[in-house]
N, C-alpha and C positions, 0 to 999 in steps of 0.2 A: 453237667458241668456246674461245679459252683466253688466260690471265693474261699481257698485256703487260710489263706494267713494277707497281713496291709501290714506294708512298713515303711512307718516315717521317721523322716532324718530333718529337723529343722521348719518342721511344716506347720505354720500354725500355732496352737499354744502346745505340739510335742516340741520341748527344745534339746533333742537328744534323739539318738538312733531308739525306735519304741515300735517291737512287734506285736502284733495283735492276732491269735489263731481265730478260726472259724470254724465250726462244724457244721459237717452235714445237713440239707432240709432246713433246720430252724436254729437260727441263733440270736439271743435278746441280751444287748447292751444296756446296761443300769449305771446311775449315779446322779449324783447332784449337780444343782446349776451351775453351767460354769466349768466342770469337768472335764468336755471334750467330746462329746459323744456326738454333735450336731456334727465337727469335724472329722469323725470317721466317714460320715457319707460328702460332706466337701472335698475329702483325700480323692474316695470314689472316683467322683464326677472329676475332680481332676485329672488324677493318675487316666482315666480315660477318654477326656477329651469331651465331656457330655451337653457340656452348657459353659457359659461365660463367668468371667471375676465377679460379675453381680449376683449370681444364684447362691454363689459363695460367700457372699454380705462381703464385699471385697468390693475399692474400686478401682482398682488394676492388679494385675500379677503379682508383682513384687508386694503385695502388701500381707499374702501368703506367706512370707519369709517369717521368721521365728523373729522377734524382735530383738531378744536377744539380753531383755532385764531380767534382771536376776544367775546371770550363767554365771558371774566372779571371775572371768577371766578377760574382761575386759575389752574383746573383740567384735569387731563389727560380723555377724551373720551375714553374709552375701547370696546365699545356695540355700533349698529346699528340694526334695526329692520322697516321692512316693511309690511305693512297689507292690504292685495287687499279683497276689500272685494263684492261679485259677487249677481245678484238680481238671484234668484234661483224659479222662481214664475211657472217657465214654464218646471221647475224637468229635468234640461237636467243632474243635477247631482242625483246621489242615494240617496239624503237627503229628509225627510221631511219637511228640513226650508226650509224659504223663502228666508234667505238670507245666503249665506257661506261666511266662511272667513278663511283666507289663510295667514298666517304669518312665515316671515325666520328670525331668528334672529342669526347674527355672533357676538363673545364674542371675545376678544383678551386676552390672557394670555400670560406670561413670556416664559413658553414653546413653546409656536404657538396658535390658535385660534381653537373654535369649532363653529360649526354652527349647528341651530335646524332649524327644518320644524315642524309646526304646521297644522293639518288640523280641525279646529272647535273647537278651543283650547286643542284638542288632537295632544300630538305628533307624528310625524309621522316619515318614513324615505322618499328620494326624490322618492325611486319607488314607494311608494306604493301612492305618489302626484299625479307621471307621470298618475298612474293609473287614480286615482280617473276623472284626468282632461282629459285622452284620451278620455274615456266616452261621454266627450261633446265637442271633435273633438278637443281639447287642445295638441299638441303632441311637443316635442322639434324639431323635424324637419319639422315639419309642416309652413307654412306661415301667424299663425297667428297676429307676429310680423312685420311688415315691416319699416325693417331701410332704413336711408340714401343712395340713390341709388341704393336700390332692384328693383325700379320700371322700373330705366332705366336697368337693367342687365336682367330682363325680358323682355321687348319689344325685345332687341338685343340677345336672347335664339333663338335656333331652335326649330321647331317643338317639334322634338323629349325630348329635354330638357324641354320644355311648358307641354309635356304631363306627364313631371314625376313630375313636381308641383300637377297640376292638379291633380293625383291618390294620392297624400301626403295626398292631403287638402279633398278627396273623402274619405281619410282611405282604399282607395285599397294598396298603397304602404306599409301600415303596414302589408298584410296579405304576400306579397311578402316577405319581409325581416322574418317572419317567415316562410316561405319558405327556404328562401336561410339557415336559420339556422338549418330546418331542413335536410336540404342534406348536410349542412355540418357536423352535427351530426353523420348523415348513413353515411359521407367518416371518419371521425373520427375511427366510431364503428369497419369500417373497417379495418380502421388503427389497432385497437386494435386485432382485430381476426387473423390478417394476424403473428401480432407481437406475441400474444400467440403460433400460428401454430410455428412457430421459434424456440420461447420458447419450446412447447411441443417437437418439434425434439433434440433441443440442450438437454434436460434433457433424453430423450429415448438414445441418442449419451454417456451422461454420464450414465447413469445407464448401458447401455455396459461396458463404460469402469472400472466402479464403479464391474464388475459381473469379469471381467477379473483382477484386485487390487485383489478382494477376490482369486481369482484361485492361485494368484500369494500367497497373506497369508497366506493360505493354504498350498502352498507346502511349505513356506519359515518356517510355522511351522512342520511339517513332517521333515526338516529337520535338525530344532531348536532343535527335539526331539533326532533326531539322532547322532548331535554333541553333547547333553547331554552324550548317551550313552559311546560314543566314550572318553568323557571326563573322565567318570568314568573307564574306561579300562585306562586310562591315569593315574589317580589319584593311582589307583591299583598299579599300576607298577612302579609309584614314592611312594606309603609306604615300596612295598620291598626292592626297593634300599635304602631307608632310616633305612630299618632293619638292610642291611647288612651296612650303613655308618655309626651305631650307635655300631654293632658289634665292625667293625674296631678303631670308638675311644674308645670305653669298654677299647682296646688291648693297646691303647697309652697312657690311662690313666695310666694304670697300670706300666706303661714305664717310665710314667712324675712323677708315686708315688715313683720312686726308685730311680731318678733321684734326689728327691727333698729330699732323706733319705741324700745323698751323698753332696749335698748343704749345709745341716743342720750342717752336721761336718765341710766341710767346716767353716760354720758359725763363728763354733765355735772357732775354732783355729784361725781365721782373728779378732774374739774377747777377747781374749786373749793376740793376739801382739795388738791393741788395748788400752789394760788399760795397758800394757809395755809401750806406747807411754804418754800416759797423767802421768803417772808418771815424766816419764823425764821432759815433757813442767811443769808441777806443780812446779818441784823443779826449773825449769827455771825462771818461774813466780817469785817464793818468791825471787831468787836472783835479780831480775830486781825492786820487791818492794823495796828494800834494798840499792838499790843505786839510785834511785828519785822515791820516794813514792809519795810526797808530790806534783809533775809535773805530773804525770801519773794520780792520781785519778784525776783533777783540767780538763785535756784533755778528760778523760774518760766521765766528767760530761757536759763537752761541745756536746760531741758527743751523747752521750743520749737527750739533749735538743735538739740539730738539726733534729734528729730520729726522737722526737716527734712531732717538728714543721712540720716537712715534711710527716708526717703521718696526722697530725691536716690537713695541704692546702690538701693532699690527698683525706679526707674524705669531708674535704669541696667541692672540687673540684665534687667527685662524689655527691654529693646532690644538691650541686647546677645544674649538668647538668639534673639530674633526674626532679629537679625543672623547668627546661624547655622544657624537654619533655611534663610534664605535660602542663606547658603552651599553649604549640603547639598542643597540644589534645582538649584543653579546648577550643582553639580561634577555631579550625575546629568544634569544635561541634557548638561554637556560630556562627558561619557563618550558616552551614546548618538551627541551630533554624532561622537565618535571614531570608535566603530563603525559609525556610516554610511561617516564617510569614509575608512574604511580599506575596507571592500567598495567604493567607489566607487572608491579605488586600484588595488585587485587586479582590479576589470573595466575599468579603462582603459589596465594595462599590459594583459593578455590582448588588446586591442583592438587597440593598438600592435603588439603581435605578427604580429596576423591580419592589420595593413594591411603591414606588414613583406612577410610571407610576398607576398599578395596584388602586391606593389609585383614581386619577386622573377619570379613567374609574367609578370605583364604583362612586365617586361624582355626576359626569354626567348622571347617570342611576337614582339615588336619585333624583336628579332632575325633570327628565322624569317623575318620579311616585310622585313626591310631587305635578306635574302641573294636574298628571288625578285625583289627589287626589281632589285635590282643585275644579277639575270639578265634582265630586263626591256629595263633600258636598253642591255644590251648588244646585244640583239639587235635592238633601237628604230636603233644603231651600226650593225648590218651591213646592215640594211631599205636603208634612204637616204643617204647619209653626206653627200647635196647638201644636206637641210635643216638640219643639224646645227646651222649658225648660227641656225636661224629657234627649233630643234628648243631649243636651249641658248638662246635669248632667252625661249622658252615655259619653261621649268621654274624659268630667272630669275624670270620673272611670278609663275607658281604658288608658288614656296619662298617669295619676300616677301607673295602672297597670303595664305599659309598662317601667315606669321611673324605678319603684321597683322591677322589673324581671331584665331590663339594671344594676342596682345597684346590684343585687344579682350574678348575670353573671360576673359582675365586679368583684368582692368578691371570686366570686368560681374562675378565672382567676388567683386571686393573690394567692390564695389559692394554685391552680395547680401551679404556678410560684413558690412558698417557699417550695413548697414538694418536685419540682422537682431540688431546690436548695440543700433541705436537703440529695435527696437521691445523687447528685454531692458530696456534704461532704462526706458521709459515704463510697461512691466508691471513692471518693482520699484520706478517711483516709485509707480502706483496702490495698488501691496499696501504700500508704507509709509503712504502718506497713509490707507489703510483699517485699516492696522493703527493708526496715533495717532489716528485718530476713535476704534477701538474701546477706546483706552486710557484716552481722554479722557471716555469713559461708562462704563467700567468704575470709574477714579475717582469720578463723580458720584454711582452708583449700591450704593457701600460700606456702608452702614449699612442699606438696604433687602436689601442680601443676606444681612447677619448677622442680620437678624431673619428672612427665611424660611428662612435654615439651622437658626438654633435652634429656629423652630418644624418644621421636619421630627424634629430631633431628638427634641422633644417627642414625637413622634405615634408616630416609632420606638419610645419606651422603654413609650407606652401598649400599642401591638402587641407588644411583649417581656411585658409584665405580663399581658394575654389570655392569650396562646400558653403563658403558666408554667402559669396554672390550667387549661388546658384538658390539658395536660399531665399535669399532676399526676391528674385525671379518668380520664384511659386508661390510666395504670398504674394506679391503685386496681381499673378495671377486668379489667386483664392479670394480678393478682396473682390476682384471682377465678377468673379463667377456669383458667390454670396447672394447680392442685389438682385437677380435673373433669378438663383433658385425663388429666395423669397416670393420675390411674385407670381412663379408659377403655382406654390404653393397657393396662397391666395386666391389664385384662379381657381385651383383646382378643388379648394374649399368651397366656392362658391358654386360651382357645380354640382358637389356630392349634396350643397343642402338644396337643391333644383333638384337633383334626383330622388331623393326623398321626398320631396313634396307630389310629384310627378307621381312617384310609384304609389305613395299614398292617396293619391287619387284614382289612379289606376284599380289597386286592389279593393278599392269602394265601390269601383264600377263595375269590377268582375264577382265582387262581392253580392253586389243586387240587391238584395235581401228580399228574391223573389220570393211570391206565396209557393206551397207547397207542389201545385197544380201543376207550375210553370217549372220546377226543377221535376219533377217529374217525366213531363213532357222532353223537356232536354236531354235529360239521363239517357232516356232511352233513345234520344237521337243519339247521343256521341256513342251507343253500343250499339248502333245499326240498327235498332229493332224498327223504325219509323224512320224510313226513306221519304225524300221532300219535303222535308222541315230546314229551313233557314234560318230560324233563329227570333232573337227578339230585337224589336225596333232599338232598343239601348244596344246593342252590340253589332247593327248593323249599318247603324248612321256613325257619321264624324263629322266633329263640330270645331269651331275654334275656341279656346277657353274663355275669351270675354261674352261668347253668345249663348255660352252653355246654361248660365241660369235660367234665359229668357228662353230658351228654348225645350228645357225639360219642363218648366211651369206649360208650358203653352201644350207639351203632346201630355201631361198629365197621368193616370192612370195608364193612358194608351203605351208609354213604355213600356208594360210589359206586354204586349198582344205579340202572338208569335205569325210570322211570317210562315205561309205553308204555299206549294205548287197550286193545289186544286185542292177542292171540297172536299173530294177523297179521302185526301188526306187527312183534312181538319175531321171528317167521320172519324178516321182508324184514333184519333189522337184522342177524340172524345170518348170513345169507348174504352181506352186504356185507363182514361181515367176513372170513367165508372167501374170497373171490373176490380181496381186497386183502390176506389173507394178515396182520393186523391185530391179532389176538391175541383173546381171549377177553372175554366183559363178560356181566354177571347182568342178566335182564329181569325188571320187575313188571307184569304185563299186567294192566288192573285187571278185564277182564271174567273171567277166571279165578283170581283171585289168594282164597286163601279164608285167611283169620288170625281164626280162632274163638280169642280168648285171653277168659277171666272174670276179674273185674277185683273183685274182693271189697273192702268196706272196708277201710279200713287203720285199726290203733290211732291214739289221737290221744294215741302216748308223742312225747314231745318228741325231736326231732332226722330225724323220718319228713317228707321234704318232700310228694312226692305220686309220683302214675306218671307214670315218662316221656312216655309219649306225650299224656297232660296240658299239661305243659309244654314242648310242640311248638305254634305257630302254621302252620297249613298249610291249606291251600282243604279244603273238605269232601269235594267228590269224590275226591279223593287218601285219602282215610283209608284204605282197606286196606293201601294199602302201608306207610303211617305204623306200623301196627298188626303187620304182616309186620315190621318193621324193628327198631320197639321192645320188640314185643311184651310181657307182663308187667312189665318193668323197673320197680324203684321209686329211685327216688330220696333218699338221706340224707344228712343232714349230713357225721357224718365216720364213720370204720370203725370209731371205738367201738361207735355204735351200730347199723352192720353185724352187727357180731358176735353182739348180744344176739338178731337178727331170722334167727341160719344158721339154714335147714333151711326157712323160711319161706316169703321171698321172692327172686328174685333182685334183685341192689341195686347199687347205683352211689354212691359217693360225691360231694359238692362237689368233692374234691382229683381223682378220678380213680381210686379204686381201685372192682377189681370183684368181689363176692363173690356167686356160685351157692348156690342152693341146695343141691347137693351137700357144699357147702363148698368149693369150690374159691376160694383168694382170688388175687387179681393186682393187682401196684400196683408201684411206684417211681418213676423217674425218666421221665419221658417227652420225646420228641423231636417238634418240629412238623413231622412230617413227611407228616400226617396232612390228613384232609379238613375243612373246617368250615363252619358256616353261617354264611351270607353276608347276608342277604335284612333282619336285624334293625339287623347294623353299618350297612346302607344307607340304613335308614332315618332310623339315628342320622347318618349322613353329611352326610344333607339337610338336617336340622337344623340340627346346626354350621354348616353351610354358611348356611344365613338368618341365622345370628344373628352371622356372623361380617359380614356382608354390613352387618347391622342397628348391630353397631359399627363397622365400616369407614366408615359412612357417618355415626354421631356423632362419630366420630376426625377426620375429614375438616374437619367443617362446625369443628366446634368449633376446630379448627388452620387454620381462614381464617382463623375471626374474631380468634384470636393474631393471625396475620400481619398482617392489616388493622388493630388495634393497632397491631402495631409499625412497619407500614408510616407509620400515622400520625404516630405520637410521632416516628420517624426523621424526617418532613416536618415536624413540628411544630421539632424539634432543630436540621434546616436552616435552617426560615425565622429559628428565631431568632438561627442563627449570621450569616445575611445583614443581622439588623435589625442588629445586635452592629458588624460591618463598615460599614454604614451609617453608623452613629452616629459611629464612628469616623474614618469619611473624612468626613463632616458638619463634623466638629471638626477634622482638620485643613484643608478649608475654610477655616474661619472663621479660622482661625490666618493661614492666607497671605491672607484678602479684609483682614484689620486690616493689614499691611503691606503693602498693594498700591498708597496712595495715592504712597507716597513714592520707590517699586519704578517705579512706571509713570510718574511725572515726570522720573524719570531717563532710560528708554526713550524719551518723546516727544522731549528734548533730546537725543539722540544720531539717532534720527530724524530729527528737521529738521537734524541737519548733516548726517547722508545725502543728505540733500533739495538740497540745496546742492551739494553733491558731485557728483553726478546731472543738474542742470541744468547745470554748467560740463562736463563727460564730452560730453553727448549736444550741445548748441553747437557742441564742437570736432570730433564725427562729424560733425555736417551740413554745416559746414565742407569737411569731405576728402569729403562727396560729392558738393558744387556743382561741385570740382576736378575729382573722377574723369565723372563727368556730362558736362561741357566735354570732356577727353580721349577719351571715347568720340563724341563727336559729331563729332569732328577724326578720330578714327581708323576710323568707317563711312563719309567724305567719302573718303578715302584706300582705302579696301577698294572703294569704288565705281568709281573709275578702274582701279583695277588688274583690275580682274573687264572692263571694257571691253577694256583692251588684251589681256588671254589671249583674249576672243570673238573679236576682229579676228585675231590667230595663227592660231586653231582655225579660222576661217574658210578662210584661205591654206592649212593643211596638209588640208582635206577629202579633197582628189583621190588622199592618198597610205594607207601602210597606218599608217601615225605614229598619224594617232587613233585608231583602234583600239590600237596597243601604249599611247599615251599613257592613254586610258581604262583599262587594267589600271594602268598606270604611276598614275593620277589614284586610283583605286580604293585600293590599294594602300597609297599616302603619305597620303590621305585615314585609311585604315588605321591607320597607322604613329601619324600626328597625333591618332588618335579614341583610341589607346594613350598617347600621351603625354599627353593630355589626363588619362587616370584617374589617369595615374601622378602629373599636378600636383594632382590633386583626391586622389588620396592623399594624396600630400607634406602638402596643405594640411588634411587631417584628420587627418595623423599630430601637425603642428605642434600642430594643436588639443589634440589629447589629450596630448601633452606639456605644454602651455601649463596645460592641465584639471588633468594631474598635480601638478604644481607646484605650483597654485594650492591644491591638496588638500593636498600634503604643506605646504603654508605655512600651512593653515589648522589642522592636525592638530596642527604648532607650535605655531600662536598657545593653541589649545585646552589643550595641556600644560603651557602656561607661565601658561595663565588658574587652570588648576587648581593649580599651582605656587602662584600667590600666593594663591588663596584656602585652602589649605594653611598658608601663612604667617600671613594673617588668623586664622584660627578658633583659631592656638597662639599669636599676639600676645593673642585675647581671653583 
């Protein structure tokens, strides 16, 4: 297979139809710069699809197009078309010719440009080209093309990059790349299963918690049921009180009936000096007539005329304001009609658009089927060329067929258009006639709505005067409460910083900062290995916290010596530690342990507290060791009276100093670096701990019931900003129901000339459909015949292959006509929404120029 003949039409710098033959094997193009010869293999690559506008030194399609200088006739170039056409003798394509032919042709339009692919005068799209031409080893990455310096980018390739041409141009490289497409598929498909499994859990996750909602609706209904119940025990017990509050005013009526006996005479008698008094002013009167009659009425007349004038600006005054109320009602409503029908604009051009575009596609597709059309008949041409008279009588039939069903379709279109006009009349006479009925009882019904507005009003400002006192009740309440929280709070501050102190003490003591010997030793007690161990002296006395200095100074290093049953034991504990290498630790075995100290009274001189081991709390059985540890030690105030006791006893002060017997004294500054008891801070621990617990839980309650105050008052604060709003729109109500008598007289009169308007509209519809009615009944008499005479044809042409091409052929145009058809059912919804537009933008007008003069109005008033 190889390339006959390339022919362009407009392509490039050809500005003319210009064919190019090829021969066989080898053929070499010559000429000078500039000539054209680089756009023979641009033609190429385009005419088949091979590479993009930039291979083509182009930077989009349309720049392909012939420019058009120099032609002399003045027209703008729109179209370019290329046609390769291939010798096919040796079937490397799927065709029976001998020769195929291959054409692209790009259009330019206003909007952008479209391009077609032709395969053998059939349309086509590019893949289904790609195909056709993979076939006979044609592929877009293949190297059937070799431009400008491929040859040298080849030589200078590696190996490995030589052999991936090489598998292009073999057609191995295509089976690879569906390879790589499908593993990338299977990691896809993966993607997707893993992301379902996701899915599927997060939905199992919700339908838990979808199962636990329900538990919750359930109960919250169970107990929806039960504050019914509750409410009605409620309701109960507010009718009896209202029995006996109905009783009690029964009692005061009858109070206020005897009251009002006692009034009446009253009445009477303050009516009587009464006409006593206007007698007197009468006879005053006629004496005052009698001496300036003639000034007095003259005054009197003035005064009535000012009355009137200032009752006339009165009434003017309020009509005119009610007049601009109206105004100001009128222009917000014409605002909102603006902004409806400005979004009503901006989606009916977008519409227009879309039937645009829409209109555009169809066109393109008609096309498509007008070119296989055209290949249809030709071939319908070479079939028979004996029936062509019958063949060309038959398509006569069917085109006026087609014109006279077009025509008739048309018809019933305008038809459905005028009906669906008329039934618009008829639903906006109904909603006018409903709306002047409802205008004509909202008049009637004027004076009963400003009496149940004002009594709403009423009931509002009672509910506003509740809600103040009850109001006023929960703060008095909230101020109470307030004080009580605070100081719990305080307390309970003062606690949390005791507890920290405490625990900080605590954790020092559990801390130790035993030698290694000693956590050794314990480890393995708290894991069983070393039964009859009790522990060490800091962890098994309790102290109080003012003794605790003078008492850890006093046991010393001996803090840490571990308390054990028997010797035994202290053996197995010794040898754990040599065997782990562990370090050394003191044992007090209590069955050997012997602390014979004499414990004599002590003076009762002031500042002598007692003996140490006195003030030690520790189980009983432990006393040797307690007694090994403190042995004699007394305890004193401070080293004053140390001093007066040397020689005596040995002694330990409060601060921490320690003076022997001998006289030996010791004291200064001390570091915590030491061991302490633990056992008594613990218990102080637990303490705090309850009673922080015990205000934590007064803090709590007491700071609901805050809240639920102020949640109150805040609901209290709402509702009475909603009565507040209420009263207000109540009131202006009443403002627009006072001029709505004279508002909606106007309306009902503009109305019935609607009305009027309406009935002559829809007359002259039913008019043009009695016509169009007639036209279509003339024009399915005419469709009837002609559907006769194509049977009679079709009949005559059976024997040949004609029906058949003519059924593609009928198909096809049937096709073509089902496309022209949307395109007139476009046209006639584009007209609409243009018609629609119009009709918006003239109403947007009239709106501007409504508010215009009312503009004018409200600064004439």
């Amino acid at each position: 297979m190889y390339i006959k003949e390339i022919e362009f039409d407009n392509f490039k710098s050809f500005g003319k139809k210009v064919k190019i033959p090829f021969l066989n094997e080898f053929t070499t193009i010559s000429g000078p710069n500039g000539s054209g010869k680089s756009n023979i293999v641009d033609g190429i690559i385009f005419a088949l699809g091979l590479s993009g506008s930039r291979t083509m030194r182009a930077e989009k399609l349309t720049d392909l197009i012939f420019n058009g200088n120099g032609n002399g006739n003045g027209k703008e170039i729109r179209s370019a078309q290329v046609t390769i056409r291939f010798d096919n003798s040796d079937r490397s394509l799927c065709s029976d010719r001998d020769t195929i032919e291959i054409t692209r042709r790009i259009r330019q339009t206003k909007s952008g440009y479209y391009s077609y692919y032709y395969f053998n005068d059939t349309a086509c799209t590019l893949s289904d080209l790609h195909a056709n031409l993979a076939r006979a080893g044609i592929r877009p990455e293949g190297c059937n093309v070799v431009m400008q310096g491929d040859v040298t980018r080849i030589t200078e390739m590696t190996p490995f990059e030589r052999r991936k041409i090489i598998d292009e141009i073999a057609g191995v490289a295509e089976f690879d790349e569906k390879k790589e497409r499908a593993y990338s598929e299977l990691d896809a498909v993966r993607d997707r299963i893993e992301r379902i499994d996701i899915i599927l859990s997060e939905v199992t996750q919700q339908r838990r918690k979808l199962k636990r909602e329900r538990d919750q609706a359930m109960k919250y209904q169970s107990l929806k049921d039960e504050r019914c119940r509750y409410e009605s025990f409620t309701l109960l017990a507010k009718l009896k009180n209202a029995v006996h509050e109905q009783e009690s005013i029964s009692t005061e009526i009858c109070s206020k009936q005897d009251l009002e006996v006692d009034l009446l005479s009253d009445f009477t008698k303050k009516k009587d000096e009464f006409s006593e008094i206007e007698s007197v002013l009468k006879d005053l009167n006629e004496k005052i007539m009698l001496k300036g009659e003639h000034e007095q009425i003259q005054i009197k007349k003035e005064i009535e005329q000012i009355r009137g004038e200032i009752s006339r600006l009165m009434d003017s005054i309020e009509l005119l304001e009610v007049d601009i109320q109206d105004i100001k009602k009128e222009r917000q409503r014409l605002f909102i009609e603006i902004d409806t029908a400005s979004n009503l604009l901006s989606t009916c051009e977008e519409k227009i658009n879309d039937e645009h575009l829409r209109k555009d596609s169809i066109l393109a597709e008609i096309e498509e089927n007008e070119s296989e059309l055209m290949l249809i008949r030709s071939r319908i041409s070479e079939v028979d060329a004996g029936y062509a008279k019958m063949r060309n009588q038959l398509d006569e039939e069917r085109k006026n067929l087609e014109i006279a069903k077009s025509a008739k379709n048309e018809l019933m279109r305008e038809q459905d258009r005028l009906l669906d006009a008329v039934r618009r009349k008829n639903a906006e006479e109904n909603e006018i006639r409903s709306d002047i009925e409802d205008a004509k009882q909202s008049i009637a019904s004027v004076d009963a709505d400003i009496e149940h507005l004002q009594n709403e009003i009423n009931e509002c400002a009672d509910s506003i005067k509740t809600l103040i006192s009850d109001r006023s009740d929960l703060e008095s309440s909230r101020s109470k409460l307030k004080p009580e929280l605070d100081e719990v709070k305080a307390h309970l501050n003062d606690l949390h910083q005791e507890y920290v102190k405490a625990e900080a003490r605590v954790r020092a003591a559990e801390d130790l900062r035993y030698p290694h010997a000693v956590k050794t030793v314990l480890k393995a007690k708290d894991m069983r290995e070393l039964p009859g161990i009790y522990g060490t002296i800091a962890s098994l006395g309790r102290v109080e916290q003012k003794y605790a200095i003078s008492l850890e100074i006093a046991a010393g290093a001996r803090m840490q010596n571990i308390v054990v049953d028997s010797d035994a034991t202290a053996a197995h504990a010794i040898d754990l530690l040599k065997r782990t290498s562990a370090g050394r630790a003191t044992f007090l075995p209590l069955n050997k342990l012997r602390a014979n100290f004499s414990y004599e009274n002590l003076p009762e001189n002031g500042g002598i507290i007692d003996y140490a081991i006195n003030l030690v709390d520790f189980d009983p059985k432990l006393e040797k060791a307690f007694r090994y540890v403190f042995r004699d030690m007394v305890v004193v105030e401070t080293i004053d009276v140390a001093r007066k006791l040397i020689g005596r006893y040995n002694m330990v002060t409060l601060s921490g100093e320690l003076v022997t017997k001998t006289g030996a004294m010791t004291g200064g500054s001390r570091s915590d670096r030491g061991s302490h008891f633990a056992a008594m801070e613990q218990e102080k621990l637990v303490k705090l701990a309850e009673q922080i617990v015990e205000y934590d839980s007064r803090r709590k309650y007491i700071s609901e019931r805050v809240d639920s105050v102020d949640n109150h008052i805040s609901a209290i604060n709402s509702e009475i900003n909603e009565f507040e709003k209420e009263i207000a729109k109540k009131q202006l109500q009443i403002e627009e129901v006072a001029g709505r008598s004279d508002r909606l007289s106007a309306v009902i009169r503009n109305k019935e000339q609607t009305l009027d308007d309406i009935r002559i509209e829809r007359e002259t519809l039913r008019n043009q459909m009695e016509k169009i009615e007639e036209e279509i009944a003339s024009m399915t008499d005419h469709i009837r015949g002609q559907t006769e005479s194509i049977t009679q044809l079709e009949s005559e042409l059976e024997d040949s292959e004609i029906p058949d091409l003519n059924a593609q052929s009928d198909r096809i145009t049937s096709e073509i006509n089902r496309l022209r058809e949307r395109i007139r059912d476009i046209e006639t919804t584009i007209k609409s929404l243009i018609l629609e537009n119009d009709n918006i933008k003239t109403k947007l007008e009239n709106d501007r120029n409504r508010i215009q003069e009312l503009e004018d109005r409200k600064n004439d008033r």
